[in-house]
N, CA, C and O atoms as a DFTB+ gen file, in Angstrom:
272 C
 N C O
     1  1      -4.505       2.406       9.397
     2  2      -3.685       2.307       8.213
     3  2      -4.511       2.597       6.959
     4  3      -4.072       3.370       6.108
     5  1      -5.905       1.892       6.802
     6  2      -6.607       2.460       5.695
     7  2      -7.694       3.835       5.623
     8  3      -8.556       3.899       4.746
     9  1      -7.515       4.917       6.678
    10  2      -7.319       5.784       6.476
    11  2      -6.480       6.418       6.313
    12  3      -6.811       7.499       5.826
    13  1      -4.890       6.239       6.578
    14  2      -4.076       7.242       6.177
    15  2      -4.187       6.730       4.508
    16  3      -4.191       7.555       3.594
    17  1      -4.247       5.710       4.350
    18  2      -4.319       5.272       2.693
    19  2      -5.051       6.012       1.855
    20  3      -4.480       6.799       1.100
    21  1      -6.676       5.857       1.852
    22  2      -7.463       6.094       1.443
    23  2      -7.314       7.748       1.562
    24  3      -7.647       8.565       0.704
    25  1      -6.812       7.973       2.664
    26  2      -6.360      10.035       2.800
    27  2      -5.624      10.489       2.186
    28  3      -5.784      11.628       1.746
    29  1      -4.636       9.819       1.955
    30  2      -3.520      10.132       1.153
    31  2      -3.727      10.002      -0.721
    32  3      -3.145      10.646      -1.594
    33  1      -4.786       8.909      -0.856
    34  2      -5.155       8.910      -2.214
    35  2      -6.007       9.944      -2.644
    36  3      -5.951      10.415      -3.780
    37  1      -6.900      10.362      -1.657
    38  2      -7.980      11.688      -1.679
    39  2      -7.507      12.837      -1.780
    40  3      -8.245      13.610      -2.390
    41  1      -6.454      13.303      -1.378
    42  2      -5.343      14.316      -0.921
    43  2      -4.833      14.209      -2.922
    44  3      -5.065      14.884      -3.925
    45  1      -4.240      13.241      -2.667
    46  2      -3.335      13.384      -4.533
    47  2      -4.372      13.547      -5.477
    48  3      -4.075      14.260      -6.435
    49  1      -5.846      12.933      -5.453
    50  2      -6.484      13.336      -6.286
    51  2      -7.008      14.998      -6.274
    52  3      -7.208      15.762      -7.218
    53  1      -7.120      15.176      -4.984
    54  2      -7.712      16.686      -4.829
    55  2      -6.251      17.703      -5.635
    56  3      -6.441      18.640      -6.410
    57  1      -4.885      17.200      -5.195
    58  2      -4.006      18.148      -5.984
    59  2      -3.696      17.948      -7.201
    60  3      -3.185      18.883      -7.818
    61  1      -3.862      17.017      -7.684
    62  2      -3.791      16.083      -9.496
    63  2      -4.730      17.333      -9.978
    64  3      -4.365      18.104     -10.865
    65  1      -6.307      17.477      -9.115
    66  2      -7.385      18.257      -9.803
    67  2      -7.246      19.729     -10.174
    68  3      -7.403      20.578     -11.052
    69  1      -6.746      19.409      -8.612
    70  2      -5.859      21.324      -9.181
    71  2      -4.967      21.643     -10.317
    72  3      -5.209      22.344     -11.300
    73  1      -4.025      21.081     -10.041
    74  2      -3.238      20.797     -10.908
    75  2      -3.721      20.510     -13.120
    76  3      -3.269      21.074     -14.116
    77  1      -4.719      19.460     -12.960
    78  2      -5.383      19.329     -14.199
    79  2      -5.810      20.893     -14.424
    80  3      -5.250      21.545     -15.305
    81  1      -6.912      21.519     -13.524
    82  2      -7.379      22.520     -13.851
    83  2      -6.403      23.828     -14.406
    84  3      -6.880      24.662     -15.175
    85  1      -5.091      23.900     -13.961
    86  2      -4.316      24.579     -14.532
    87  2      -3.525      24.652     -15.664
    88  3      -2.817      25.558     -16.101
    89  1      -3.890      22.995     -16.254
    90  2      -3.167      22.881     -17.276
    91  2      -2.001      22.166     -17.482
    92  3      -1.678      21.734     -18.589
    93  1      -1.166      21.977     -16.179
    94  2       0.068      21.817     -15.777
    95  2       0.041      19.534     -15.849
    96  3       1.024      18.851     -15.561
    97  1      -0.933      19.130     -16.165
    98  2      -0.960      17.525     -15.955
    99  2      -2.296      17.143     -16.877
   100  3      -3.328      17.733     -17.197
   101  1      -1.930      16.324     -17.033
   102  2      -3.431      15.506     -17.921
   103  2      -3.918      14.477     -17.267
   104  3      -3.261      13.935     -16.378
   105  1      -5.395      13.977     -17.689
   106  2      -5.585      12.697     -16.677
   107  2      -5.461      11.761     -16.970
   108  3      -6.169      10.889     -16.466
   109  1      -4.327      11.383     -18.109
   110  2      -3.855       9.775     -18.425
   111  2      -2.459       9.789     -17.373
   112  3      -2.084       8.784     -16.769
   113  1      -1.837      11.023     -17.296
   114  2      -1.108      10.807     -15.775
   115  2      -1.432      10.466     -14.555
   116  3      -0.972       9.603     -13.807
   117  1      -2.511      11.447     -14.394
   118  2      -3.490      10.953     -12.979
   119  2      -3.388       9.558     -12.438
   120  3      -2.901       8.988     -11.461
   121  1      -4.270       9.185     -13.839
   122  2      -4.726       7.698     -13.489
   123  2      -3.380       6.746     -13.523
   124  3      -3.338       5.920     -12.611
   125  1      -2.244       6.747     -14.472
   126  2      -1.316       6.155     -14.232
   127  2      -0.915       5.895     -13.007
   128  3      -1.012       4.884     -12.311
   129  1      -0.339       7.187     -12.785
   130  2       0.075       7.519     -11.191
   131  2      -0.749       6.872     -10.277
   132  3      -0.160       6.129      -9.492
   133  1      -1.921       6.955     -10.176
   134  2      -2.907       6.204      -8.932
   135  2      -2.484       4.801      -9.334
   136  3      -1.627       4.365      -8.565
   137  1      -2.876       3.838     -10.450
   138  2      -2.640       2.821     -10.866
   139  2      -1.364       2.193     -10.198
   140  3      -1.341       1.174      -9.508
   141  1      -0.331       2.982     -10.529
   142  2       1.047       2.179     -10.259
   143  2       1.167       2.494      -8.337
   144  3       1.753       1.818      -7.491
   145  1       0.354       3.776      -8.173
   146  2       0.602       3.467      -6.444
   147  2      -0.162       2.518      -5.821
   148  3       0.155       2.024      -4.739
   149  1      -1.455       2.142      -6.625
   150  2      -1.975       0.600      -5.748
   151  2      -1.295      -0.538      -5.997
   152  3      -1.271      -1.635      -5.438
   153  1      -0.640       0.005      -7.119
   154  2       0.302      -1.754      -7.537
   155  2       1.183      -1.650      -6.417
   156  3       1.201      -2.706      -5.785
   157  1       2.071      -0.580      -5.843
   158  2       2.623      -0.510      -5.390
   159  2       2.308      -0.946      -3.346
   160  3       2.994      -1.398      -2.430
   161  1       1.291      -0.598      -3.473
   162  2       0.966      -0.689      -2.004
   163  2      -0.030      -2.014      -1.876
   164  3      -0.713      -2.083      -0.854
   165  1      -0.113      -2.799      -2.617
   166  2      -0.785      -3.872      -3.144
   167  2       0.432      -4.851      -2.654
   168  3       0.391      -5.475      -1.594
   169  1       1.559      -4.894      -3.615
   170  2       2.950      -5.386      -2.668
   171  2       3.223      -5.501      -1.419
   172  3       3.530      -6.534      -0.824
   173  1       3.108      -4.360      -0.971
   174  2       3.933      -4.210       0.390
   175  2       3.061      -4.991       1.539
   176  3       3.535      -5.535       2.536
   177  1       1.092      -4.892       1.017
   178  2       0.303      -5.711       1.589
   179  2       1.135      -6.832       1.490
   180  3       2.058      -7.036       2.278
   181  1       0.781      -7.742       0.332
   182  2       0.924      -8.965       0.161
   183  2       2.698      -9.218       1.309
   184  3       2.761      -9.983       2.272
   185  1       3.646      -8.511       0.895
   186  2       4.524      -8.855       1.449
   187  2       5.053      -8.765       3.122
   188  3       5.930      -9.400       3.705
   189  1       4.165      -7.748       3.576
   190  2       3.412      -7.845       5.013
   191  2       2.730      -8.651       5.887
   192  3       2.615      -8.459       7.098
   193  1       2.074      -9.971       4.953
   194  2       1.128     -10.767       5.305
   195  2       2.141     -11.915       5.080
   196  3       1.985     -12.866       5.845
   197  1       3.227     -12.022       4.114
   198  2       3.862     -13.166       4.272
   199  2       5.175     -13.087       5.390
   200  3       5.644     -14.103       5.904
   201  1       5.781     -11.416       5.730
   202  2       6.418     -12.070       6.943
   203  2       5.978     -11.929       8.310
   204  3       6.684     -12.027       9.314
   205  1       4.291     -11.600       8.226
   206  2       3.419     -11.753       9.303
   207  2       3.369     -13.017       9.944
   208  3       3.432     -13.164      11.165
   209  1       3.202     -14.348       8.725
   210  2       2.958     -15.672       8.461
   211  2       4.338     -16.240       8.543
   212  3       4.304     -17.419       8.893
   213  1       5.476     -15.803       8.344
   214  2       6.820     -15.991       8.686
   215  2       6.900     -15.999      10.131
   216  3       7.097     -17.067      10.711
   217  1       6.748     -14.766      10.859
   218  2       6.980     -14.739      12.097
   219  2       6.286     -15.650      13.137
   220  3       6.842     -16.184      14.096
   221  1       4.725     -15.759      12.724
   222  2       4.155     -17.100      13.459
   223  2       4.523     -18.204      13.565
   224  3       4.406     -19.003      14.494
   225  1       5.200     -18.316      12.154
   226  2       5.938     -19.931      12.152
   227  2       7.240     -19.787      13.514
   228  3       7.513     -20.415      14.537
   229  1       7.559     -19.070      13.083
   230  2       9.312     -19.026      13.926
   231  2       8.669     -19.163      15.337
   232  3       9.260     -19.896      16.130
   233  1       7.516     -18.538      15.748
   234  2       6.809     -18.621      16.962
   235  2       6.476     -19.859      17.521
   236  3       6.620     -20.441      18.596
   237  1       5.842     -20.119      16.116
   238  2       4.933     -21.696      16.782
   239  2       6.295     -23.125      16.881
   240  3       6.056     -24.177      17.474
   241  1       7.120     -22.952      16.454
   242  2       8.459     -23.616      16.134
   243  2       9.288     -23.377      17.469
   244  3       9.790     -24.279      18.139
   245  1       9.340     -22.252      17.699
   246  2      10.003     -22.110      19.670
   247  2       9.384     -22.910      20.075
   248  3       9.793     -24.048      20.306
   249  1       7.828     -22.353      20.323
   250  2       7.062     -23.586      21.267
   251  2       7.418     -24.798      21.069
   252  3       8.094     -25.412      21.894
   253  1       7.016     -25.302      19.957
   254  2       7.602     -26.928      19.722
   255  2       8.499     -27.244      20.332
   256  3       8.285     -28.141      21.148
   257  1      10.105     -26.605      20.233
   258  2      11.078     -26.863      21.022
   259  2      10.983     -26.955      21.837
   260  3      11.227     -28.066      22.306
   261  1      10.497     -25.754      22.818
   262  2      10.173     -25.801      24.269
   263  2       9.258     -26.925      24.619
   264  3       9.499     -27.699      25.546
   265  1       8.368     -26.986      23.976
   266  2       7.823     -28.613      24.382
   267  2       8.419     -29.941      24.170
   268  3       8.005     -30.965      24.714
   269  1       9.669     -29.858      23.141
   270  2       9.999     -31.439      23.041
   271  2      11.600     -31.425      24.099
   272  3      12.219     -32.470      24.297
């Protein structure tokens, strides 16, 4: 997963560069753009890990039943 990440951020910077070099973007976009996609994938972590931590509960909570 954190290579397709880290590939995919390498990839947008390599075409952002192209792109800068033509004129066609500036790099207060660049960096925006990168900025708001770690905010963005920063989320989906955090919210990955809480119904990771969701699902264990519901897990460890069967068992219980099954044991009482």
């Amino acid at each position: 997963m954190q290579v397709f990440l880290y590939g995919s951020m390498t990839a947008i910077i390599f075409y952002a560069s192209i792109l800068y070099e033509r004129g066609e973007i500036d790099i207060g976009s660049i960096t925006s753009f990168l900025f708001y996609l770690i905010m963005l994938l920063l989320n989906f972590a955090m919210l990955a890990g809480v119904l990771g931590n969701v699902y264990s509960m519901l897990g460890a909570s069967d068992k219980i039943v099954d044991i009482m």
